[in-house]
N, CA, C and O of each residue as an XYZ file, in Angstrom:
280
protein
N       0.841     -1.172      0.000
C       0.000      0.000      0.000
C       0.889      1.239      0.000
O       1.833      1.278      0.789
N       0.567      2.608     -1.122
C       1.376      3.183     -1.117
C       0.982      4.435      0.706
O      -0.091      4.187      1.258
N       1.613      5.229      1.164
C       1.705      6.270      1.848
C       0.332      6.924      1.987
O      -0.414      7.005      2.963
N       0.178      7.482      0.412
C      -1.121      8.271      0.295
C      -2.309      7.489      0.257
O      -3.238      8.253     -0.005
N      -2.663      6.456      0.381
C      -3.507      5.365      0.385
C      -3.624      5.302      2.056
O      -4.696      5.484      2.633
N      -2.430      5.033      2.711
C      -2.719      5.046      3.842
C      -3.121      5.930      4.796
O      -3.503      5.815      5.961
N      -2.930      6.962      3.945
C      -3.461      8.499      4.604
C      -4.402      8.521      4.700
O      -5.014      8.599      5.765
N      -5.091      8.427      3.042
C      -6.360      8.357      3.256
C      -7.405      7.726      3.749
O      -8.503      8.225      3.995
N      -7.050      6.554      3.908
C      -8.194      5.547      5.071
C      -7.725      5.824      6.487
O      -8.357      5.489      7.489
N      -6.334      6.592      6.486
C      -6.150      7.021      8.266
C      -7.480      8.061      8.337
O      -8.366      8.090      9.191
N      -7.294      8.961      7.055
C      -8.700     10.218      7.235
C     -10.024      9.700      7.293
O     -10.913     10.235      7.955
N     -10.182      8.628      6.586
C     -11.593      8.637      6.493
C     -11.581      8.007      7.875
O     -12.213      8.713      8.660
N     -11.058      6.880      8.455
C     -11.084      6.090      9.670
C     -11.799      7.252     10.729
O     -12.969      7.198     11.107
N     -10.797      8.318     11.113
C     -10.512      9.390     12.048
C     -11.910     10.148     11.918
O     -12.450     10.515     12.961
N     -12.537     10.406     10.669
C     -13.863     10.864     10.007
C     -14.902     10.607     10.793
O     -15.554     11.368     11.507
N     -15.078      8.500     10.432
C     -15.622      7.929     11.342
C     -15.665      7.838     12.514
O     -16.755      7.813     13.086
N     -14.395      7.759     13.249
C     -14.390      8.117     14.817
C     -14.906      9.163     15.611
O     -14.957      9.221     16.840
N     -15.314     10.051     14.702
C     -15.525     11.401     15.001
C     -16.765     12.096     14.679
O     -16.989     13.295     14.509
N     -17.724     10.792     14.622
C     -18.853     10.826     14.102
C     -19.679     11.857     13.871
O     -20.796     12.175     14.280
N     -18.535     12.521     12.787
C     -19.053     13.865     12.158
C     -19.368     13.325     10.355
O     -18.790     12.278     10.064
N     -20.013     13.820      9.492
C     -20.274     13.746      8.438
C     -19.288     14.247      7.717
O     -18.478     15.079      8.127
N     -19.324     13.678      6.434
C     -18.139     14.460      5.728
C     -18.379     15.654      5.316
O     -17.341     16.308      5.226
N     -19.515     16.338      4.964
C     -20.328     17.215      4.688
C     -20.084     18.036      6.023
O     -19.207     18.858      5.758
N     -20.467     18.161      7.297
C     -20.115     18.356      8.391
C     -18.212     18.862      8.598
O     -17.713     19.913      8.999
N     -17.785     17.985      8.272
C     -16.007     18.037      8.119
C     -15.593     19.233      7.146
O     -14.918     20.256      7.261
N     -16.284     18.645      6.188
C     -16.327     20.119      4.762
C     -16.295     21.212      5.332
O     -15.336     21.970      5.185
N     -17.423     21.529      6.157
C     -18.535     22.872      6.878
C     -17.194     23.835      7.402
O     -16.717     24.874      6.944
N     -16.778     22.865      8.738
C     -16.051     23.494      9.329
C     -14.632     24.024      8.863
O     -14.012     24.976      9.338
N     -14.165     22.962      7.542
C     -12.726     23.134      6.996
C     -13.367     24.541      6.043
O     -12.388     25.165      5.635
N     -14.278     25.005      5.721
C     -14.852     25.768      4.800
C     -14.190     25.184      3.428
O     -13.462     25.904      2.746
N     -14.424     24.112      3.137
C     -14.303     23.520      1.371
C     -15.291     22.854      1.309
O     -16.322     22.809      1.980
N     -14.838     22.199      0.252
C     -16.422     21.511     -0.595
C     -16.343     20.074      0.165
O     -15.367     19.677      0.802
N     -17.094     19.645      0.046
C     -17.321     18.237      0.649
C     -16.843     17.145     -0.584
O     -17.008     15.972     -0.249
N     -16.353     17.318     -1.772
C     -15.858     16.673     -2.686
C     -14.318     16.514     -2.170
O     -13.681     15.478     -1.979
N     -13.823     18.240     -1.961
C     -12.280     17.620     -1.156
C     -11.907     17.055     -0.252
O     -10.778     16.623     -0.023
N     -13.070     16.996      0.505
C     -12.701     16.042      1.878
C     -13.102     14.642      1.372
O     -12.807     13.747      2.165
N     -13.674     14.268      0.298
C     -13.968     12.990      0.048
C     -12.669     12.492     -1.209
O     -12.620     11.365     -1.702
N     -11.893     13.408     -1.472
C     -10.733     12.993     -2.105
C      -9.871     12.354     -1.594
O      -9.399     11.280     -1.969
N      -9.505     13.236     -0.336
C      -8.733     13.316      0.555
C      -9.065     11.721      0.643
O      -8.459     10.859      0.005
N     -10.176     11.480      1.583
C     -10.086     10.009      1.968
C     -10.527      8.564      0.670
O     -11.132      7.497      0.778
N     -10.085      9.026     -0.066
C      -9.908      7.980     -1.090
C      -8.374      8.048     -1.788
O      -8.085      7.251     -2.681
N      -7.770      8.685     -1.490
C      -6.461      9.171     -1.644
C      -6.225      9.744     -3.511
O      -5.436      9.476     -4.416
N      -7.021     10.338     -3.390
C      -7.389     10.905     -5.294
C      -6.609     12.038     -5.227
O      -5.871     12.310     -6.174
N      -6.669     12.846     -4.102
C      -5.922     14.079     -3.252
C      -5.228     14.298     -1.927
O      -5.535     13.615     -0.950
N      -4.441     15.092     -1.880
C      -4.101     15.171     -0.032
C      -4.304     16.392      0.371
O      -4.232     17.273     -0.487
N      -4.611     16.772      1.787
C      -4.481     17.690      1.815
C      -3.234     18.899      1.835
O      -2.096     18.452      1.972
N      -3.374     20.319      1.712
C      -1.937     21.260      1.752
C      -1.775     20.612      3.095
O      -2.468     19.704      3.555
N      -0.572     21.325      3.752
C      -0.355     21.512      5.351
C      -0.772     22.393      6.148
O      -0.831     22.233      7.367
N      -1.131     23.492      5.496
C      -1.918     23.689      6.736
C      -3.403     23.452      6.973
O      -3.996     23.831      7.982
N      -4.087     22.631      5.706
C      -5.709     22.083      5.828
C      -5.555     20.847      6.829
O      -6.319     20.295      7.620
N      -4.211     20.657      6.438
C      -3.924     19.135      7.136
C      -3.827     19.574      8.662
O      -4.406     18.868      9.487
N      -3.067     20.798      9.122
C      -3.373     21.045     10.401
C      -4.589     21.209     10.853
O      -4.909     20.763     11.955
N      -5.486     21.906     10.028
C      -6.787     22.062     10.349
C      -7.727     20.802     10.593
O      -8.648     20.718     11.405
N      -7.315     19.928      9.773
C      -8.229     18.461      9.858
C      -8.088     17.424     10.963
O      -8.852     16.545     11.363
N      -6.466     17.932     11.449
C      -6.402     17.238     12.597
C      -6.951     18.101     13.905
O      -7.256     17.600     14.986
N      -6.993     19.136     13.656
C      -7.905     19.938     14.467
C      -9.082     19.484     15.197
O      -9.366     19.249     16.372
N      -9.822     19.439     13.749
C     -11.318     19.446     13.706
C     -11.855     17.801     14.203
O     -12.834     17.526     14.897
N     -11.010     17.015     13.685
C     -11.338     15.153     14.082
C     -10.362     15.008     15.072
O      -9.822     13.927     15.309
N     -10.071     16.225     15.757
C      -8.989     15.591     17.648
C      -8.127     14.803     17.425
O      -8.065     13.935     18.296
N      -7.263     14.686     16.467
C      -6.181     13.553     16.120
C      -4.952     14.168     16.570
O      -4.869     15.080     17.392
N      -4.154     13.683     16.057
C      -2.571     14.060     16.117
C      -2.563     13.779     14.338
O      -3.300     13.278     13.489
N      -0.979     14.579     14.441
C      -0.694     14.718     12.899
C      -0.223     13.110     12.616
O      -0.524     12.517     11.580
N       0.621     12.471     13.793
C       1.190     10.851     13.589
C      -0.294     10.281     13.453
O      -0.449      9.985     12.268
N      -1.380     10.023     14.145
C      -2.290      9.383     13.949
C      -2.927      9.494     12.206
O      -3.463      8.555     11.616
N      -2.738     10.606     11.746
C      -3.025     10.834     10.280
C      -2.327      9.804      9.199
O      -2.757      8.925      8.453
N      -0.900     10.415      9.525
C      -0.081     10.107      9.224
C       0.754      8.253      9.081
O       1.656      7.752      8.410
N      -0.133      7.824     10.059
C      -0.042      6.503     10.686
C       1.208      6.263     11.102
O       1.713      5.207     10.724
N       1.769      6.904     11.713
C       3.062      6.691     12.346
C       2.700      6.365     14.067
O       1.975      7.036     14.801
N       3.546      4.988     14.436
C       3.386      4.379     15.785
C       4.598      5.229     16.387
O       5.567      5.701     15.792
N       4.190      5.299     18.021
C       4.997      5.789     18.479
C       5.962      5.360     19.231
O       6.809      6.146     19.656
């Protein structure tokens, strides 16, 4: 599995945990709900600082995104 693959099911996972909608996730990142559904299919990633924002918004850490063990 490449990196960005794993990103993206870390995002969507974290999505789910956070039992917010993606539409909901969109709201607060102020984008479309298409980029947050990129994001977690790995079609796209996010910049760095949306990426700070996303770990924001779903209470993660950037390693939990990232899938790095500690």
């Amino acid at each position: 599995m490449t990196k960005q693959k794993e990103i993206a099911q870390n995002i969507a996972h974290y999505i789910k945990l956070s039992t917010k909608s993606l539409n909901a996730v969109a709201k607060e990142l102020a984008i479309s709900p298409s980029a947050v559904h990129e994001w977690t299919t790995g079609e796209s990633m996010p910049r760095l600082v949306m990426f700070v924002e996303l770990c924001r918004v779903l209470d993660c850490s950037y390693d939990d995104l990232l899938g790095k063990q500690a």
